[in-house]
C-alpha positions in Angstrom: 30.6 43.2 -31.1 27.4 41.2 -30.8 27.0 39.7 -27.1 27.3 35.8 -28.5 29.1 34.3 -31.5 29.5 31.0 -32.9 32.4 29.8 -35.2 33.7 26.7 -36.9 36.2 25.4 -39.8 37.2 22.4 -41.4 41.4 21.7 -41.3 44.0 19.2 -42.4 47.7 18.4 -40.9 49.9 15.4 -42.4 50.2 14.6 -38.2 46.8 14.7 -37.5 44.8 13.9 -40.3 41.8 15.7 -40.8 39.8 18.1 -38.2 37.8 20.4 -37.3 36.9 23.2 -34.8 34.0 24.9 -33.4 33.7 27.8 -30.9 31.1 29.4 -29.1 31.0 32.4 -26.8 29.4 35.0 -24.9 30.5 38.1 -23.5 27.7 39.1 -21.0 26.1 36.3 -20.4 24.7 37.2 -16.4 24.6 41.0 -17.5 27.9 42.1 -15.4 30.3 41.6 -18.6 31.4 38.1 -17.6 32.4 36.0 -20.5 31.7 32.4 -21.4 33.7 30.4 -23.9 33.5 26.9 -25.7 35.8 25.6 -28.1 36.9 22.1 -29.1 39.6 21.3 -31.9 38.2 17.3 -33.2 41.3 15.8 -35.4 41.9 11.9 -36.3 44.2 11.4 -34.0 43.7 14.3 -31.1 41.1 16.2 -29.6 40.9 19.3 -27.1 38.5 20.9 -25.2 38.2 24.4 -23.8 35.8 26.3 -21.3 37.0 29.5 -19.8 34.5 31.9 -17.4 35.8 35.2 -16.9 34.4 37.3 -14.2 35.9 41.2 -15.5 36.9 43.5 -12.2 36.9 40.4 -9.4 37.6 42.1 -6.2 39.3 45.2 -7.8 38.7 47.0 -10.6 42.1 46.0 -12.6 42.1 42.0 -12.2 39.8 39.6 -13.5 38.8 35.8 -12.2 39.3 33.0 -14.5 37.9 29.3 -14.1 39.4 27.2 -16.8 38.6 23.5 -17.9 40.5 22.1 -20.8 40.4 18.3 -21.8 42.8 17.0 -24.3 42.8 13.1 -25.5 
């Protein structure tokens, strides 16, 4: 896979009206296969946030580190 992609789409729900969604990532982005991530879900009514970091083989070789934000309003 490439080391960044970008996605979006356009959605509807009878709860939430109309939305959409965009994401964004990276997969190596300081060269040591740590991952970035953005994605946010906009609706009428709801909206949610995401940003993970993931740092691959923290400390030992078979467990990763992940910092997590989310937002939802």
């Amino acid at each position: 896979a490439k080391q960044r992609s970008i996605g979006f789409g356009v959605n509807f729900t009878t709860q939430l009206g109309p939305g959409g969604m965009i994401e964004w990532e990276d997969r190596n982005i300081f060269g040591d296969g740590e991952k970035l991530n953005f994605r946010a879900d906009i609706w009428e009514k709801l909206q949610n946030g995401l940003i993970t970091y993931t740092i691959p083989d923290f400390m030992r070789q078979d467990q990763s580190l992940t910092w997590l934000i989310d937002y939802h309003y």
